[in-house]
C-alpha positions in Angstrom: 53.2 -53.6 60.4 54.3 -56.8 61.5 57.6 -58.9 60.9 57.3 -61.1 58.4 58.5 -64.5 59.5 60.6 -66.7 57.1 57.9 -69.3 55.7 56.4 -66.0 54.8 59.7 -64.9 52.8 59.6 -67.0 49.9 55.7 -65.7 49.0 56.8 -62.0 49.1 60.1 -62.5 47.1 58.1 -64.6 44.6 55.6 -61.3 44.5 58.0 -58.9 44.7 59.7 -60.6 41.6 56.7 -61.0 39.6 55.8 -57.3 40.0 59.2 -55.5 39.0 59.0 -57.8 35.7 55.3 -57.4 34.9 54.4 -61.0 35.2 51.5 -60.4 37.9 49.8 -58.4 36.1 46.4 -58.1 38.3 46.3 -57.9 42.3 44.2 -61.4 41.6 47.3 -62.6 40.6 49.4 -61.4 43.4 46.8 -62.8 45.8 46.9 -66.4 44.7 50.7 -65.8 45.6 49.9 -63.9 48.9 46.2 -64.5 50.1 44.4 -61.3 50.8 43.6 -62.1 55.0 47.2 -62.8 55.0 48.2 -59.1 53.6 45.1 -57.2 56.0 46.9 -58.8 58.8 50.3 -57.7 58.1 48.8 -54.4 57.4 46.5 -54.8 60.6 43.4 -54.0 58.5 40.4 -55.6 58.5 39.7 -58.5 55.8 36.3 -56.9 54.7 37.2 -53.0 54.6 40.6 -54.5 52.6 38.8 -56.4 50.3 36.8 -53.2 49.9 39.9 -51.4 48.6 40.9 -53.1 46.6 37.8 -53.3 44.2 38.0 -49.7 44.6 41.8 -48.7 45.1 41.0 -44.9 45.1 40.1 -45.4 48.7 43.3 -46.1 49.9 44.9 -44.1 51.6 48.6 -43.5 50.8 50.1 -45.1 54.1 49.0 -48.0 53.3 50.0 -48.4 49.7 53.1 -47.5 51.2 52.9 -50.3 53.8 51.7 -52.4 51.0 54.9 -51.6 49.3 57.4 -52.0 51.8 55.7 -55.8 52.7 56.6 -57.0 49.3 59.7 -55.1 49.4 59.1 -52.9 45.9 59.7 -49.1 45.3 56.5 -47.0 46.1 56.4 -45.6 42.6 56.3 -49.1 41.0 53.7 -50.3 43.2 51.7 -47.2 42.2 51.7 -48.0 39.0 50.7 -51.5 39.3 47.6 -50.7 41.4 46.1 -47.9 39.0 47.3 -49.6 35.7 44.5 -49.1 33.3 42.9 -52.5 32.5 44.2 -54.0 29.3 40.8 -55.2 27.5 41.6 -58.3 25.3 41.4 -57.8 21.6 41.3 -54.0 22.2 44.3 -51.6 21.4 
């Protein structure tokens, strides 16, 4: 993983924020803070196969959820739980 450089710094502070107090709710929403080629390169994946995982994240692989964690600077287990929280389906309890 590469250094992140400190233009960079206010993005993943802003996501790192919004995750710990549940205001991105949806890794759309972290990506219009952090686009998605910019993540894949920090995490020296390719775009496609990373775009790939995240419409399915059961095919990541646990390094780099914990890559993806330590970018935006959150604990592993709260990252977790934001990528396989169950969707919330409006009007539906």
């Amino acid at each position: 993983m590469s250094e992140i450089n400190f233009d960079d710094d206010l993005r993943y502070v802003k996501a790192k924020i919004g995750l710990e107090t549940g205001k991105i709710k949806s890794l759309e929403e972290l990506f219009q803070i952090i686009p998605i080629t910019h993540v894949a390169r920090k995490l020296k994946l390719n775009t496609v196969r990373f775009q790939a995982k995240i419409k399915d994240p059961s095919t990541f692989r646990v390094s780099e959820l914990q890559a993806f964690a330590k970018l935006i600077n959150v604990e592993f287990l709260t990252f977790m739980a934001f990528i396989y929280a169950p969707a919330v389906v409006p009007g539906k309890n």
